[in-house]
N, C-alpha and C positions, 0 to 999 in steps of 0.2 A: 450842770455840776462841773462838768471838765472847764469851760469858760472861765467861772468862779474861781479855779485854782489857779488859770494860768493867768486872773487879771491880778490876784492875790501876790503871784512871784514876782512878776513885772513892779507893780506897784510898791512894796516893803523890801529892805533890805533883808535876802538872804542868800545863802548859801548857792542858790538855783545863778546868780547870776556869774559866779566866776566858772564857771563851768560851760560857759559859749560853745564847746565842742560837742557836746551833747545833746544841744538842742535839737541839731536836725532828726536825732534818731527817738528823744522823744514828743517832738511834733509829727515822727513817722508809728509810734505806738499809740499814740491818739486817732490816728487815721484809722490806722487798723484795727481800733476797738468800736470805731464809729461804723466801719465796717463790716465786723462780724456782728451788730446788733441790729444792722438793717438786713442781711443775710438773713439772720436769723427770725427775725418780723416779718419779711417779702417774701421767704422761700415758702414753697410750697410743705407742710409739716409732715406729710405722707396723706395727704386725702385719698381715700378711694374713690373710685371712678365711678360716675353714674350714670348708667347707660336707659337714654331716654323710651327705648322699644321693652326694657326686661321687664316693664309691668305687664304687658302684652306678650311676651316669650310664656312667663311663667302665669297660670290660671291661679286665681287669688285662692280658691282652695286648696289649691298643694302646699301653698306658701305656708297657709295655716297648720295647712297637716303638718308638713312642715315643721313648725316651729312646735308645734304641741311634742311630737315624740323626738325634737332635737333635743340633746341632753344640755347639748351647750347655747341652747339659746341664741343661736348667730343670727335672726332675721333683726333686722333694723325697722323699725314704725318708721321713722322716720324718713332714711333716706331709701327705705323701698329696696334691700338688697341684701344679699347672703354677706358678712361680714366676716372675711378671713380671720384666723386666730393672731390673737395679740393686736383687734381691732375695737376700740370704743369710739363710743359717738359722744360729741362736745356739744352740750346745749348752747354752750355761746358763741363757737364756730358754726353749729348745724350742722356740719358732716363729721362722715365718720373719718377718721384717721387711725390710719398702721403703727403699729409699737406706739401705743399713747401714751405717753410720761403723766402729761398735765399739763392742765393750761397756766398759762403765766401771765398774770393782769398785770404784772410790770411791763412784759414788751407786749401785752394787748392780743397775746397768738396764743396756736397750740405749740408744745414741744412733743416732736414726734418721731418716726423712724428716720426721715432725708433729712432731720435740721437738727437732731441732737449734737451731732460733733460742732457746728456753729455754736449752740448756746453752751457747749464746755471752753470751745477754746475764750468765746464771750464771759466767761465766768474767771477764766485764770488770767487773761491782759488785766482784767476787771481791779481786782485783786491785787497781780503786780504792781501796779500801778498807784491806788490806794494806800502800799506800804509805803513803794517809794514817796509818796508825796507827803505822809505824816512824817516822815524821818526827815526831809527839809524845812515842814513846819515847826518839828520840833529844834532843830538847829537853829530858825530864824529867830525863835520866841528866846534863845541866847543874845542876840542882838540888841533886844530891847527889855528894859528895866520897867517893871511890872507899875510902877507909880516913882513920881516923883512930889516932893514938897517944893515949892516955887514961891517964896514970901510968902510964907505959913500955910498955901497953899497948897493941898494933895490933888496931884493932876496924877489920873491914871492913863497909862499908854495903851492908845486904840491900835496900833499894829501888837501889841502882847494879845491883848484879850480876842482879835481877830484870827489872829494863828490858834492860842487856843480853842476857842469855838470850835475851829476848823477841825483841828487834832482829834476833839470828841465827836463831833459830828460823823468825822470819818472812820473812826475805832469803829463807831457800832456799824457801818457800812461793811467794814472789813470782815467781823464777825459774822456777818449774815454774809456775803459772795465769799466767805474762804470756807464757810461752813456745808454753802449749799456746791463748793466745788467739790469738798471732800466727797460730799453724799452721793454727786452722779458720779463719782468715780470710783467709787464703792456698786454704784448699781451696774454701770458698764462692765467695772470687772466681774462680778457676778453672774450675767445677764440678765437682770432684772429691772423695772421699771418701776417709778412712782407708785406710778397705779396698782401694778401687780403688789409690790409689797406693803400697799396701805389694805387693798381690798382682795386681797389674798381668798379669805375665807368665804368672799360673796362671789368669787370667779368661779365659775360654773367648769370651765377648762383646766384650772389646776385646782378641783375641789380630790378630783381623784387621787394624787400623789400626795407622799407621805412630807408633810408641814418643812420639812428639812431638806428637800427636794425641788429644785429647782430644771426642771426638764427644757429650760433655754439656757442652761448654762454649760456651753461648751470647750471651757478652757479658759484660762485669763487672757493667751496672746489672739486667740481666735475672737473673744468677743469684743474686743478692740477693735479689731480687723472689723469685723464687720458695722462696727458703729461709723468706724474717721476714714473706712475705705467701702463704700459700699456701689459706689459707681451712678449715684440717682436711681436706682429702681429697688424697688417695695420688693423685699423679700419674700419664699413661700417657706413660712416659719416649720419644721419639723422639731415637734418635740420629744425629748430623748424618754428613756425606758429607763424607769429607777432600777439602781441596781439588784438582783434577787438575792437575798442572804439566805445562804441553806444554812437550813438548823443541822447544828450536828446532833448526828444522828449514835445514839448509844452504843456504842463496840462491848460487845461480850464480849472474854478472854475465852481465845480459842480452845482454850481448855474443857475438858468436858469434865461437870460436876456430878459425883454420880450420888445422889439420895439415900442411906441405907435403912 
């Protein structure tokens, strides 16, 4: 898609070419969106680790016992292992992964606890980018006259209708990466995940706390912090203690009524 636009500007006269100063810094936002999307595909998404002897550590009846009187459900069929909180397992990855967003069949991966700050900052170049390049399409489609008549001939202009293609083509791109930026950065700020707040009611771990209550949400500057500064390693998630509202409790007036 990015090729597409930069053989689109080369190509047609617009606005993109009097602006030679700018090219090196956006052929350096291209790089860096090429970038964060392979980052974001190659890095590891938070897999949990699986340790080849814990079949043999742990006796398949306890595992069972296990999982019958665990409330939360943590044993995996799958990958054969006790599943830290704020872990699910990806049928089309096959393992489990930490802080699961969701899988994304756009970049083909999981979005997880080590790659979510990649696919935000991949969601806002994304974006950036996108606008900028409709607002040049849309200045170039100035340059060119939508048809002309040519000895009673109506020739219509293939650089107009290829700028605009482009302009619609790209609106709806815009509206989906500006929309899906707003949305993780509503859940970072929060502290919450795709997952958690699609499947809220079926999480066996926050079935306890009250609907309005979010017990990984520890602040707006904090859970930033720990999404874009987390160091590569898989957090031990503690979740917090909804707050207790005392009822108030009825005050008689000190006064003493006497019945007669």
């Amino acid at each position: 898609m990015h090729g597409v636009c930069i053989m689109t500007l080369i190509m047609y006269e617009n606005p993109f070419r009097q602006y030679k100063q700018l090219h090196p810094y956006i052929f350096l936002c291209f790089v860096t969106i090429t970038l964060c999307l392979y980052k974001t595909t190659a890095r590891n998404p938070g897999y949990q680790p699986i340790e080849n002897n814990q079949i043999e550590i742990i006796v398949q009846e306890e595992l069972i016992e296990e999982k019958q009187s665990n409330e939360s459900d943590q044993f995996c069929n799958q990958c054969r292992i006790i599943r830290p909180i704020r872990t699910k397992h990806c049928f089309v990855c096959k393992r489990c992964v930490a802080k699961f967003d969701h899988h994304c069949f756009w970049l083909g991966g999981c979005v997880g606890e080590l790659n979510h700050r990649q696919f935000v900052v991949f969601l806002f170049l994304q974006t950036f980018v996108l606008i900028w390049l409709i607002t040049y399409f849309y200045e170039g489609c100035g340059n060119y006259e939508y048809s002309k008549v040519i000895n009673g001939i109506t020739i219509y202009s293939q650089e107009y209708g290829t700028f605009s293609i482009l302009i619609v083509l790209f609106g709806f791109f815009i509206l989906f990466t500006s929309g899906l930026l707003i949305f993780q950065l509503y859940l970072i700020g929060t502290g919450s995940t795709s997952y958690e707040l699609n499947k809220r009611h079926k999480i066996k771990y926050l079935k306890n706390y009250p609907h309005s209550f979010n017990p990984f949400d520890y602040g707006l500057f904090r859970n930033f912090k720990i999404v874009f500064f987390h160091g590569n390693q898989l957090r031990d998630w503690e979740p917090l203690k909804p707050p207790i509202k005392e009822k108030k409790s009825q005050i008689t007036n000190e006064k003493e009524f006497i019945c007669c």
